[in-house]
Backbone as ProteinMPNN parsed JSONL, in Angstrom:
{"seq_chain_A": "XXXXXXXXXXXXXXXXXXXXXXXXXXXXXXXXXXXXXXXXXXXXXXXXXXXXXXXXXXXXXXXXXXXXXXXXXXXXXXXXXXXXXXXXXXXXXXXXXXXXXXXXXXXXXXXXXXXXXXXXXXXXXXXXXXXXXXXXXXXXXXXXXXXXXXXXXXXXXXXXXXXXXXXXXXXXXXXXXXXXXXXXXXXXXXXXXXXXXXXX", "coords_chain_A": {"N_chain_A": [[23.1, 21.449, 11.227], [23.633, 24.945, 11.104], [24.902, 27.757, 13.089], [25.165, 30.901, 13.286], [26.199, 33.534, 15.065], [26.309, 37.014, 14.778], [28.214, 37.074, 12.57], [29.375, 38.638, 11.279], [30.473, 40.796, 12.171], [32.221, 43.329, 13.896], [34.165, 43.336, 11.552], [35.916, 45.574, 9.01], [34.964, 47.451, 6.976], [35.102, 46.886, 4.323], [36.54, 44.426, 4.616], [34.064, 42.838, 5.363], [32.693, 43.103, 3.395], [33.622, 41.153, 1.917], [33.806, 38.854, 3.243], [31.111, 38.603, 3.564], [30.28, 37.68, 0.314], [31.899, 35.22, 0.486], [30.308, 33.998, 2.679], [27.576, 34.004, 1.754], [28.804, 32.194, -0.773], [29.361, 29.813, 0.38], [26.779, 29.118, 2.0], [25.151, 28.785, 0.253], [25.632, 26.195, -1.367], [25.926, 24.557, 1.197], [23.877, 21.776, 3.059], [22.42, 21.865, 5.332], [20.857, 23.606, 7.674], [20.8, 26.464, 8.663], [20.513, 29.365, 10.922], [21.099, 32.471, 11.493], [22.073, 35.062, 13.119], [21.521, 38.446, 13.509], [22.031, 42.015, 13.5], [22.158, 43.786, 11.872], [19.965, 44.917, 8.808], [20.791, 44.922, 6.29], [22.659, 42.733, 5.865], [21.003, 40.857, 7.061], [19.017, 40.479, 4.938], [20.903, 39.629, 2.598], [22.071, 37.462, 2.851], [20.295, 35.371, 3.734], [17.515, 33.551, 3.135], [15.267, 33.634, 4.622], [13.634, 36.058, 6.352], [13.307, 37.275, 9.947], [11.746, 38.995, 11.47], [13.129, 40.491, 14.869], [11.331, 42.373, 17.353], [11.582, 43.921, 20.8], [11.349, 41.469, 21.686], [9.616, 40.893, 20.415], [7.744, 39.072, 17.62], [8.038, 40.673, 14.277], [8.096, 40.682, 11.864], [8.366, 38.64, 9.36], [9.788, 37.194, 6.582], [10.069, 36.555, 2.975], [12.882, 38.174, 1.575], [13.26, 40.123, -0.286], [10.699, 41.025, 0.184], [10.664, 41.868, 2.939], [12.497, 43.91, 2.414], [10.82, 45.444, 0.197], [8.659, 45.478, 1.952], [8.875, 47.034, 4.539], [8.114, 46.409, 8.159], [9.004, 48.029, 9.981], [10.128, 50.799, 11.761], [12.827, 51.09, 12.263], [13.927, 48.977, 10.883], [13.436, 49.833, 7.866], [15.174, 52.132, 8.12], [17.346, 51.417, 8.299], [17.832, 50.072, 6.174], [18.016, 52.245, 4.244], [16.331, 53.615, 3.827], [13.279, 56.149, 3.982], [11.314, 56.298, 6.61], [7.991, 56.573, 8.391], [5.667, 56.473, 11.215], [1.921, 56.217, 11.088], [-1.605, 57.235, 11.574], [-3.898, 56.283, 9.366], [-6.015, 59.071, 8.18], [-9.895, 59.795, 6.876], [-9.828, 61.347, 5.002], [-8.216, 60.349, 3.26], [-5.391, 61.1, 3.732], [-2.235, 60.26, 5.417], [-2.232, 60.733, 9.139], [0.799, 61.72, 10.411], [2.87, 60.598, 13.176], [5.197, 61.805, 14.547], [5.093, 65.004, 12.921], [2.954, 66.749, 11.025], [1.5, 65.597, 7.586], [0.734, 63.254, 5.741], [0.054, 62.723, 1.872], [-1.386, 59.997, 0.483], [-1.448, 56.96, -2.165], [-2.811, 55.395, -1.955], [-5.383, 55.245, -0.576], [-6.088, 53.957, 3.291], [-8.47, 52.66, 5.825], [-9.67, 54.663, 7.52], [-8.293, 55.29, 10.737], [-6.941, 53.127, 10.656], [-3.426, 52.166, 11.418], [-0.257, 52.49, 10.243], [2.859, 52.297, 8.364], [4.5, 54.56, 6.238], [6.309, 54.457, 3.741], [9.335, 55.932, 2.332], [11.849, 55.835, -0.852], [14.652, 57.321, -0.602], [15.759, 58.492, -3.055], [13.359, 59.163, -4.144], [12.858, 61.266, -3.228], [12.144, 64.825, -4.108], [14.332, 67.818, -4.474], [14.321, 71.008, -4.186], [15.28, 74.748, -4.559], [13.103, 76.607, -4.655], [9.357, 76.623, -4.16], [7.668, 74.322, -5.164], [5.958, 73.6, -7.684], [2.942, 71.754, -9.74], [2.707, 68.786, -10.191], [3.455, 67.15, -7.033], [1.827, 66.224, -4.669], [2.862, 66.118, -1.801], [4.507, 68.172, -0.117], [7.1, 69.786, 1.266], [8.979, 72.609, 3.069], [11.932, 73.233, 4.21], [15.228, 72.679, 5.983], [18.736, 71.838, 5.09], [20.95, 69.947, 6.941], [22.819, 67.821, 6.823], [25.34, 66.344, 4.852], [25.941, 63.689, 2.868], [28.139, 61.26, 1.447], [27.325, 58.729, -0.501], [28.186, 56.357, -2.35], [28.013, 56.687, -5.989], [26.298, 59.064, -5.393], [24.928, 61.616, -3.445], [23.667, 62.106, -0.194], [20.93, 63.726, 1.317], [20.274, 65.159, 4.34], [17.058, 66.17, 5.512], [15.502, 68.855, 7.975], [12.435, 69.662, 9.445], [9.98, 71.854, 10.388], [7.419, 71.358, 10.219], [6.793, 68.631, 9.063], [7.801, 65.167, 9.087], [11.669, 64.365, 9.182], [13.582, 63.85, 7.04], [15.909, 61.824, 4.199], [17.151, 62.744, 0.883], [18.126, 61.188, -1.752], [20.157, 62.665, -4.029], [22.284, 63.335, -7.288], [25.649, 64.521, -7.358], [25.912, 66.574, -9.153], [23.259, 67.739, -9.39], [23.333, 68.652, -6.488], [25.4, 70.537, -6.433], [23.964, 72.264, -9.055], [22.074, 73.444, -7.154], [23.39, 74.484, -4.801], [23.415, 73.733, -2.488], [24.217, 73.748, 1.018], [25.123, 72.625, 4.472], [22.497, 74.081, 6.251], [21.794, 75.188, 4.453], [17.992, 76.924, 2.917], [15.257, 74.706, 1.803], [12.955, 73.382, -0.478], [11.16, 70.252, -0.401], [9.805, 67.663, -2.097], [7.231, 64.795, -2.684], [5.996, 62.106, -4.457], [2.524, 61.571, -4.02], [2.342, 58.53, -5.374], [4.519, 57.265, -5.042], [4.564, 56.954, -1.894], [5.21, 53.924, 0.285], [2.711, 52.308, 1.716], [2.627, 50.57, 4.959], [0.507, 48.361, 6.48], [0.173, 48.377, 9.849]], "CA_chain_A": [[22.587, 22.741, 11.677], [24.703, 25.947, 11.739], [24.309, 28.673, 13.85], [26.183, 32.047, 13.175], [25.654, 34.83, 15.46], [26.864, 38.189, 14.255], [29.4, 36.572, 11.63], [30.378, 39.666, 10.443], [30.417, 42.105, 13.299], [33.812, 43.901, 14.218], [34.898, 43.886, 10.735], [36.073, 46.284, 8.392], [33.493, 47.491, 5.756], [35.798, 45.891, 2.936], [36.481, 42.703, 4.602], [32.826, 42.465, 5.908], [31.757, 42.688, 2.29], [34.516, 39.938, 1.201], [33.47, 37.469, 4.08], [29.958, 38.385, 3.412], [30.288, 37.257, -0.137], [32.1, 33.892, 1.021], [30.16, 33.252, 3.424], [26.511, 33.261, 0.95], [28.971, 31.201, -1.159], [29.556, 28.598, 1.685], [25.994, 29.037, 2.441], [24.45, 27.994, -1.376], [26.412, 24.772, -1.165], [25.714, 23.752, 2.39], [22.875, 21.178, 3.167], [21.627, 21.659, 6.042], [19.744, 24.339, 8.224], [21.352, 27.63, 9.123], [20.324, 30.302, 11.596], [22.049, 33.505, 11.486], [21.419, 36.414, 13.943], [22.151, 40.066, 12.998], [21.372, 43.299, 14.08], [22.375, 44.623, 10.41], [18.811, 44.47, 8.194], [21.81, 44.689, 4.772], [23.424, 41.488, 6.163], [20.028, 39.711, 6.795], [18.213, 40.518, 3.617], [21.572, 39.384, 1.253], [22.332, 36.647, 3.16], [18.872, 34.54, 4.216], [16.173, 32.845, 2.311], [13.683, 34.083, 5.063], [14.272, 37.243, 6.995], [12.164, 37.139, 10.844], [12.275, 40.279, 12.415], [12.368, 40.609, 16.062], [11.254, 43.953, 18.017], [11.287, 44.183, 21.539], [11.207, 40.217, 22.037], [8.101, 39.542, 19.563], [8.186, 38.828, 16.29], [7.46, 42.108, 13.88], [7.908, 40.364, 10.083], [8.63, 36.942, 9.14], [8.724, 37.111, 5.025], [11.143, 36.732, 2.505], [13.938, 39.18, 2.056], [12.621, 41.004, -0.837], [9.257, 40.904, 1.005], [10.995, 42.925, 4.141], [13.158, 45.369, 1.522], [10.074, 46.297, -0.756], [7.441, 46.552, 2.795], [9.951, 46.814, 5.763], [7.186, 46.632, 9.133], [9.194, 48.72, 10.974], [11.015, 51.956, 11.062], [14.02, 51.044, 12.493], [13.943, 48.635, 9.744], [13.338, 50.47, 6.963], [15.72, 53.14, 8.236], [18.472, 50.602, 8.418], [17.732, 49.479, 4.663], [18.203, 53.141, 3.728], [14.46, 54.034, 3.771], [12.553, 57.107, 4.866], [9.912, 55.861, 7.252], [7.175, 57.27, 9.216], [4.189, 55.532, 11.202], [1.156, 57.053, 11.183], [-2.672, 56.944, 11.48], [-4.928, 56.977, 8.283], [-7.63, 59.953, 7.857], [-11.003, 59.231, 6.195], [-9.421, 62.058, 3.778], [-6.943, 59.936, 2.425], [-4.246, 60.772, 4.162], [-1.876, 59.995, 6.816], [-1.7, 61.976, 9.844], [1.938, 61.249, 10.661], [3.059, 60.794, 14.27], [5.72, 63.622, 15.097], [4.26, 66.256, 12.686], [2.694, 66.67, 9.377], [0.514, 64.426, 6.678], [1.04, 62.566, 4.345], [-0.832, 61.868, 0.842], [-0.981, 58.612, -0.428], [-2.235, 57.143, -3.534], [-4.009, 53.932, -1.69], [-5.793, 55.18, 1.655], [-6.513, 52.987, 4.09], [-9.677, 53.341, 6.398], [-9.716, 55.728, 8.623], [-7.98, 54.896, 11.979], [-5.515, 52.17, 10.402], [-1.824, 52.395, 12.134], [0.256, 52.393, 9.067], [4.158, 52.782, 8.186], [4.591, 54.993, 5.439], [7.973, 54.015, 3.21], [9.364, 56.527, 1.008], [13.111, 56.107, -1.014], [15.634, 58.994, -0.998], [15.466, 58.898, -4.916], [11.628, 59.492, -4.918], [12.406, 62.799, -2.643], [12.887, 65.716, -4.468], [14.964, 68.43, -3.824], [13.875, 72.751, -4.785], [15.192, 75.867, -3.812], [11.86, 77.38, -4.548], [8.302, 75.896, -3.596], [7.491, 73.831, -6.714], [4.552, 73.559, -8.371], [2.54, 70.774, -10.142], [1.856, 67.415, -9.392], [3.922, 66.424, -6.455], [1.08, 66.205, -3.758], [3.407, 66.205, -0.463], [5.703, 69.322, -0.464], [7.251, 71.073, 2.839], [9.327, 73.131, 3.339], [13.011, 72.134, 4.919], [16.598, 73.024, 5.737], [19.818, 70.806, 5.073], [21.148, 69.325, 8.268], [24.015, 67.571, 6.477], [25.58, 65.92, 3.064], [27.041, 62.214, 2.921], [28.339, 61.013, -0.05], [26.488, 57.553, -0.764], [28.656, 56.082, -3.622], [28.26, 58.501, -6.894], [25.583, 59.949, -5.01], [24.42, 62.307, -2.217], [22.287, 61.878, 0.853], [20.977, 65.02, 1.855], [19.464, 64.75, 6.079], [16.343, 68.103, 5.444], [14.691, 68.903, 8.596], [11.213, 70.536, 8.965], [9.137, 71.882, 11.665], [6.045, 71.179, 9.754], [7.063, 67.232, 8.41], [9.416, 64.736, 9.504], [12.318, 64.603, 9.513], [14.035, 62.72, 5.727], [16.7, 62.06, 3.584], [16.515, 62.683, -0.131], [19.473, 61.204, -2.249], [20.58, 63.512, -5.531], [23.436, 63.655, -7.792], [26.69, 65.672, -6.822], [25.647, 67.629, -10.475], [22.021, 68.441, -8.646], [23.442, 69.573, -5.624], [25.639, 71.782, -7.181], [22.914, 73.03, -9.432], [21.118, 73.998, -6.075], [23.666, 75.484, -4.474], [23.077, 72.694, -1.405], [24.937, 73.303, 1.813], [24.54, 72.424, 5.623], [21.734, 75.155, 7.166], [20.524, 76.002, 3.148], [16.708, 76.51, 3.426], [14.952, 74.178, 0.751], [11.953, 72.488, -0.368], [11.121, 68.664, -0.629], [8.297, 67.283, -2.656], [6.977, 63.361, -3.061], [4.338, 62.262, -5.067], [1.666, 59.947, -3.787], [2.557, 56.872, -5.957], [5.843, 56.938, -4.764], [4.868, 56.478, -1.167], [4.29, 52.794, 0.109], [2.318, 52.115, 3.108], [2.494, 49.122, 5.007], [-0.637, 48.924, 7.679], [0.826, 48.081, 11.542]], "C_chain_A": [[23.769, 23.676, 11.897], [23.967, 26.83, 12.279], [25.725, 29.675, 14.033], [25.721, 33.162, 13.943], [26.504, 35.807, 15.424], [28.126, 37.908, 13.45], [29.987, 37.598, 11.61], [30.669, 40.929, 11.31], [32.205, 42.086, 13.661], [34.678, 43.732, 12.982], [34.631, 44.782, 10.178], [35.282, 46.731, 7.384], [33.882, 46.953, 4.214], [36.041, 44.747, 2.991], [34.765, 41.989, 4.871], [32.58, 42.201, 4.324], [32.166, 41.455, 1.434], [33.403, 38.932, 1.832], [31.586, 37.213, 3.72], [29.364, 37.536, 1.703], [30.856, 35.504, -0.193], [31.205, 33.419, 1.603], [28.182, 33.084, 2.557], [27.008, 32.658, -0.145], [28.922, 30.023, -0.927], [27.943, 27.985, 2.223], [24.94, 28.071, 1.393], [24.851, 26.954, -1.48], [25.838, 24.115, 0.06], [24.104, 23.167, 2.353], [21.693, 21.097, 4.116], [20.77, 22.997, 6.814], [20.929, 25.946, 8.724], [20.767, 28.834, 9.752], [21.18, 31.27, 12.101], [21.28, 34.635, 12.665], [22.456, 37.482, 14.021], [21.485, 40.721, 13.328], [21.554, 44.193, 12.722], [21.321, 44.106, 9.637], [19.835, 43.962, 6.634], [22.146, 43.464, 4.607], [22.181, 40.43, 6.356], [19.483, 39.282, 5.35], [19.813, 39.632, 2.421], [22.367, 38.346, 1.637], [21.03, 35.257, 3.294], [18.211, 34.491, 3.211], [14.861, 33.454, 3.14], [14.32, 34.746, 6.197], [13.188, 37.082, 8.748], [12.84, 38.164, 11.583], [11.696, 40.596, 13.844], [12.555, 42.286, 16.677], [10.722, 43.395, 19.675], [10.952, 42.528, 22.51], [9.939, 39.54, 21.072], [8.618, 39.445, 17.9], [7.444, 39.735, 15.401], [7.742, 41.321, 12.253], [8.647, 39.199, 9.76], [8.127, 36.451, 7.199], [10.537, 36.931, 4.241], [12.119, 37.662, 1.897], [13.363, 40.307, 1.129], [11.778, 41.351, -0.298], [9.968, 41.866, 1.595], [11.979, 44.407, 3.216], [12.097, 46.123, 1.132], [8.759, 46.481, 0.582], [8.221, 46.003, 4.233], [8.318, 47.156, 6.937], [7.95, 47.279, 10.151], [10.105, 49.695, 10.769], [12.298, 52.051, 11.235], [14.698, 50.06, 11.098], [14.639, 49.413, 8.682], [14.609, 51.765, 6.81], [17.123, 52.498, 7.764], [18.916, 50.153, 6.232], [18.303, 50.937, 3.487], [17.106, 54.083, 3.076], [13.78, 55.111, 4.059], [11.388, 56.004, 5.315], [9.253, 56.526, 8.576], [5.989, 56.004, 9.726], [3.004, 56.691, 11.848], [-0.36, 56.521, 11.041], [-3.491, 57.294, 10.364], [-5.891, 57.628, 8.64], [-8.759, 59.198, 6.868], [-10.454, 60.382, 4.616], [-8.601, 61.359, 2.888], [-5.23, 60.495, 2.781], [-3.625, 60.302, 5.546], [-1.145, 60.807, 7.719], [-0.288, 61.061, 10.439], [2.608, 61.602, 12.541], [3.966, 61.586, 14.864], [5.185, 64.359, 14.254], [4.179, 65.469, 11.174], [1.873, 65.584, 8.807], [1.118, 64.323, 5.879], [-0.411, 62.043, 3.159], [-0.887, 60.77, 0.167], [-1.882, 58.116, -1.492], [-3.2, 56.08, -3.208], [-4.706, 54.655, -0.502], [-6.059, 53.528, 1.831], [-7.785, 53.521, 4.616], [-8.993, 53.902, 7.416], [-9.238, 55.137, 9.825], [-7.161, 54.025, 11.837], [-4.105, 52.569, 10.96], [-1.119, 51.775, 10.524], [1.854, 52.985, 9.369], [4.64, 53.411, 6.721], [6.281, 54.666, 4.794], [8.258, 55.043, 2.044], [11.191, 56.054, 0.925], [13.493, 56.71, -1.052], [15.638, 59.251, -1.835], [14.259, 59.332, -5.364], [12.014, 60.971, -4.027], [12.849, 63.993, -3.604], [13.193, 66.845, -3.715], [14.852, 70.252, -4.4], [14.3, 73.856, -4.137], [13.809, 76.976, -3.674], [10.589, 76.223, -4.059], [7.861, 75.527, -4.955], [6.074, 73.474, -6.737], [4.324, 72.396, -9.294], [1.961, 69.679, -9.495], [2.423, 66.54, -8.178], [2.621, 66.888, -5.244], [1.569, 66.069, -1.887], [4.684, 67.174, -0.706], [5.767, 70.004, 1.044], [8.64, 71.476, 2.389], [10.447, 72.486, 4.348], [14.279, 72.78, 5.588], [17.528, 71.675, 5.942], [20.546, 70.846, 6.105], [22.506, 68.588, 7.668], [23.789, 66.546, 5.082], [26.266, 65.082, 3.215], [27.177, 61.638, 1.768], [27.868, 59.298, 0.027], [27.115, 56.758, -2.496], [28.753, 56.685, -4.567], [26.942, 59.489, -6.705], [25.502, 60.534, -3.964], [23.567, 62.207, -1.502], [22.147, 62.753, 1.704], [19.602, 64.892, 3.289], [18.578, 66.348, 5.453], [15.629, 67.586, 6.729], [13.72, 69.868, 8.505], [10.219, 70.582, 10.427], [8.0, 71.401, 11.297], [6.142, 69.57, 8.861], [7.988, 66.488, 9.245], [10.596, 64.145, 8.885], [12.88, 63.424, 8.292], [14.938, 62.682, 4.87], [16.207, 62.094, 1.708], [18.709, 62.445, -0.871], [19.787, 61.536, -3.812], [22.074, 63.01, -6.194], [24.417, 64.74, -7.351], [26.411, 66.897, -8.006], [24.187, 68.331, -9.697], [22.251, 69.048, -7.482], [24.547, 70.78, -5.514], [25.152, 72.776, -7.722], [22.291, 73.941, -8.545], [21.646, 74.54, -5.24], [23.608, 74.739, -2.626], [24.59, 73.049, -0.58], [24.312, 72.712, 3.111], [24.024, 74.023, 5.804], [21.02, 75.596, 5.361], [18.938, 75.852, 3.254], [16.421, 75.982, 1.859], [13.31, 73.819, 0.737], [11.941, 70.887, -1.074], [9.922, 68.025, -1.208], [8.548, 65.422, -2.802], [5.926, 63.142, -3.533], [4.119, 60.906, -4.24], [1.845, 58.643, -4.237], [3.737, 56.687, -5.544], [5.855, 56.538, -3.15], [3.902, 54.954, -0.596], [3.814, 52.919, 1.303], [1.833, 50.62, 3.717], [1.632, 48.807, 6.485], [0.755, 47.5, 8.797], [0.064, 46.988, 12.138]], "O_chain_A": [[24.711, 23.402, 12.64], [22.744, 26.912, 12.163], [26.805, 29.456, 14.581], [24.785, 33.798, 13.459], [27.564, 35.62, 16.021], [29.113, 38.588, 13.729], [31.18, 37.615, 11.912], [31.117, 41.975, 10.839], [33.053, 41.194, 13.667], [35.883, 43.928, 13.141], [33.505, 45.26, 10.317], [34.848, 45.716, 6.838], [33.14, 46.704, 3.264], [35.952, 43.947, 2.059], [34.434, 40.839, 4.583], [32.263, 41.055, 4.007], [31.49, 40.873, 0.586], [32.465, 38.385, 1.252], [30.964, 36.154, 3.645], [28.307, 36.905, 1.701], [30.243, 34.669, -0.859], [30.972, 32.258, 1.268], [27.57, 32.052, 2.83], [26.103, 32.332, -0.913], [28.545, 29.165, -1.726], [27.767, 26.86, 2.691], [24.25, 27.081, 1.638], [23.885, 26.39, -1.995], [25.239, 23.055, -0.122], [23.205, 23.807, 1.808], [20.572, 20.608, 3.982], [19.788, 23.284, 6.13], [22.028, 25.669, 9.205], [20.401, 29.575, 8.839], [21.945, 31.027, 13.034], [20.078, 34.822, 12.853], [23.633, 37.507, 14.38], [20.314, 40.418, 13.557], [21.022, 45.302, 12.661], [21.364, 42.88, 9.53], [19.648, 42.907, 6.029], [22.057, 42.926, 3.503], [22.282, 39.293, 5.894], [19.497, 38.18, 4.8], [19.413, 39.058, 1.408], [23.369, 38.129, 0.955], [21.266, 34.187, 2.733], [18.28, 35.367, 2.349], [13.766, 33.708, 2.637], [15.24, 34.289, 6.876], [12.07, 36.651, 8.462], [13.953, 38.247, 12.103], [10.531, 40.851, 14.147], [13.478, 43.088, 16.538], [9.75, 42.657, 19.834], [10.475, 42.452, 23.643], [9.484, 38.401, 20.967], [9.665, 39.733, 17.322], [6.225, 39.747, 15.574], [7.173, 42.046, 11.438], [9.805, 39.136, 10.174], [7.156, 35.906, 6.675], [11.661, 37.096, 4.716], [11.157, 38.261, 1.419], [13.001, 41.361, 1.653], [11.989, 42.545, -0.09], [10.055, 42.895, 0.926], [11.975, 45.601, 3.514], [12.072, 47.307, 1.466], [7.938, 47.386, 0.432], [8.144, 44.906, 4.786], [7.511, 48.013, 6.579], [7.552, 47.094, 11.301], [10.865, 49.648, 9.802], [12.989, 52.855, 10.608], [15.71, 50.366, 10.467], [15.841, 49.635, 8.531], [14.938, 52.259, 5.731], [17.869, 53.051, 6.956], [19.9, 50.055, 5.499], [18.792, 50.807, 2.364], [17.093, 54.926, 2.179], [13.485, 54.732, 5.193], [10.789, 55.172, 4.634], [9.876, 56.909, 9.567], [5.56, 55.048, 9.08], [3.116, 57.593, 12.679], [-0.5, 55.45, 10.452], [-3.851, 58.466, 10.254], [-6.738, 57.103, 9.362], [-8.501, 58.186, 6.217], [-10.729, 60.118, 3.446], [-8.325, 61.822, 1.781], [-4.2, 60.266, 2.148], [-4.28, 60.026, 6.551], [-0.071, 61.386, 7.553], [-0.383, 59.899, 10.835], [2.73, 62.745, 12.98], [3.533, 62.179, 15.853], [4.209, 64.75, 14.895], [4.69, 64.537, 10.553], [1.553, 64.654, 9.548], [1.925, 65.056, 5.307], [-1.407, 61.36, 3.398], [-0.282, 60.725, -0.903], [-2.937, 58.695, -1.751], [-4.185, 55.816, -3.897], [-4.278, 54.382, 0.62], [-6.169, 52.52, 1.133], [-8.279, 54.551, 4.156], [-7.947, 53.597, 7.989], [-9.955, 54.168, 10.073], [-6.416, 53.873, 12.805], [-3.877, 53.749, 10.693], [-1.513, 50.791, 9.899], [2.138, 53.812, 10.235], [5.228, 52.592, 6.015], [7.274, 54.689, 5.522], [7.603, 55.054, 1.002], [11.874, 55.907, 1.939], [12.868, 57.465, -1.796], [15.517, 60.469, -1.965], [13.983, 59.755, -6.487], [11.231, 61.878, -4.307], [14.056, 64.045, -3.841], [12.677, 67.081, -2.623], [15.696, 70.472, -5.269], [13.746, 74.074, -3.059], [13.613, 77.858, -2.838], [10.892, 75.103, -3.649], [7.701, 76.39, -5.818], [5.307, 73.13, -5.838], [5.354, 71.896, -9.747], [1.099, 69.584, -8.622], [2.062, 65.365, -8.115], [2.592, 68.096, -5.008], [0.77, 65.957, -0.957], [5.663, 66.888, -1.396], [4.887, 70.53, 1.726], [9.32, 70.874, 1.559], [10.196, 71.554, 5.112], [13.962, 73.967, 5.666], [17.252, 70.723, 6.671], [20.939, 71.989, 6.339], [23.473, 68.976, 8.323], [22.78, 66.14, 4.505], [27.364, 65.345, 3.705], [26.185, 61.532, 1.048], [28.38, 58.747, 1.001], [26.449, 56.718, -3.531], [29.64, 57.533, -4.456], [26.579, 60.376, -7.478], [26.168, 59.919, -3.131], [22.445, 62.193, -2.009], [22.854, 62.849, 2.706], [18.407, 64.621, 3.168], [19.172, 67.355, 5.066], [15.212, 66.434, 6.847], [13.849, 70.825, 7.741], [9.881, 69.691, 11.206], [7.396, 70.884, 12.237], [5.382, 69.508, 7.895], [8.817, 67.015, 9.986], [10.385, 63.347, 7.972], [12.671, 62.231, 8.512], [15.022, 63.83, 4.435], [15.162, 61.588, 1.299], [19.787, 63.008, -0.68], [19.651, 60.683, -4.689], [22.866, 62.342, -5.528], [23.967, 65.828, -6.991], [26.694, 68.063, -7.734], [24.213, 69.544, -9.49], [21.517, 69.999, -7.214], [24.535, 71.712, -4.71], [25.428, 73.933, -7.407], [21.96, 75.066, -8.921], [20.913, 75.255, -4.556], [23.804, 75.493, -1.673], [25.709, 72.842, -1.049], [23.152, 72.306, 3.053], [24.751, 74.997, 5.61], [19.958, 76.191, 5.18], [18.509, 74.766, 3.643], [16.987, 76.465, 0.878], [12.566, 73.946, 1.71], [12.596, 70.51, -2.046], [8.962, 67.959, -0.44], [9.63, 64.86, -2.966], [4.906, 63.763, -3.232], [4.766, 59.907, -3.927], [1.526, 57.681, -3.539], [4.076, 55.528, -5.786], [6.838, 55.897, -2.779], [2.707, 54.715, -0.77], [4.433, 53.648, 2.078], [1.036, 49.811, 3.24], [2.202, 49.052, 7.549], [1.529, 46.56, 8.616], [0.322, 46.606, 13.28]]}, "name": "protein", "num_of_chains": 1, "seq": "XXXXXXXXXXXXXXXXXXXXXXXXXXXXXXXXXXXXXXXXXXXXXXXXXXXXXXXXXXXXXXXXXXXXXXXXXXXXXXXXXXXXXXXXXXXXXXXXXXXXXXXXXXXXXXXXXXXXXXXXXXXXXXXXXXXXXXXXXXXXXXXXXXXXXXXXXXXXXXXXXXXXXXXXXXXXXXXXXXXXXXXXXXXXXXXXXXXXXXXX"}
């Protein structure tokens, strides 16, 4: 039996990713039982065979790692993974009224009154200086809050009095195109198939 708690905590973000590769080398070899405990969702999911997520002392998702990447049950989760997430109550309309502001459309409803966690990726958000038209069925209205460079991409924070509150991650060529700084006013569209919802 091993038992690692926070292996990788207090290092460097270059040695963390060394040791973290050693140590699911060390781990694929070994025979016997291993229990790791992390507060990093990155370090559970690419380390573990079976991810068990605790909130608050109970147990909030108990699945395997893909399982918690592709329907994270919680928003701290999901946030951690690099996720937009919202939780919110399904309408009989088909959508979900979202708990600080705004709705959401989705392409599955649920019934009416379901507690749900809506999951969208930063790559499904788009990004408009004008109010765009067509088929994206969730569009507000935004301004840019700030710009972090995310490997050869951008992760742009938009806030919105009328939505909450999400990142959307572009190309440095698209936010050029757009003219993207901190305080620019924008708009943000998502289509329905793009968001998942994972009932509460």
């Amino acid at each position: 039996l091993l038992l690692l708690d926070e292996p990788l905590a207090a290092l460097d973000q270059t040695t963390r990713a060394h040791v973290r590769h050693t140590l699911r080398g060390h781990l694929d070899g070994f025979g016997g039982v291993c229990l790791i405990v992390t507060h990093d969702p990155v370090e559970a999911v690419s380390l573990a065979d079976r991810v068990l997520v605790l909130d608050g002392g109970r147990a909030l998702q108990d699945a395997p790692p893909a399982e918690v990447t592709r329907h994270p049950r919680s928003p701290w989760v999901a946030r951690m993974l690099g996720r937009n997430a919202w939780p919110g109550t399904a309408d009989a309309d088909g959508t979900l009224a979202l708990a600080g502001a705004g709705r959401l459309v989705v392409a599955d409803p649920l019934d009416a009154g379901v507690r749900a966690l809506a999951v969208v990726a930063p790559e499904a958000v788009s990004v408009h200086r004008e109010k765009p038209a067509g088929s994206p069925r969730n569009v507000w209205p935004g301004t840019v809050r700030e710009i972090t460079t995310a490997g050869s991409r951008l992760r742009v924070l938009i806030t919105s009095p009328d939505a909450p509150d999400l990142v959307a991650e572009i190309t440095p060529a698209a936010a050029a195109e757009l003219a993207l700084v901190d305080g620019a006013e924008v708009w943000t569209s998502v289509k329905a198939t793009e968001v998942s919802v994972v009932e509460l």
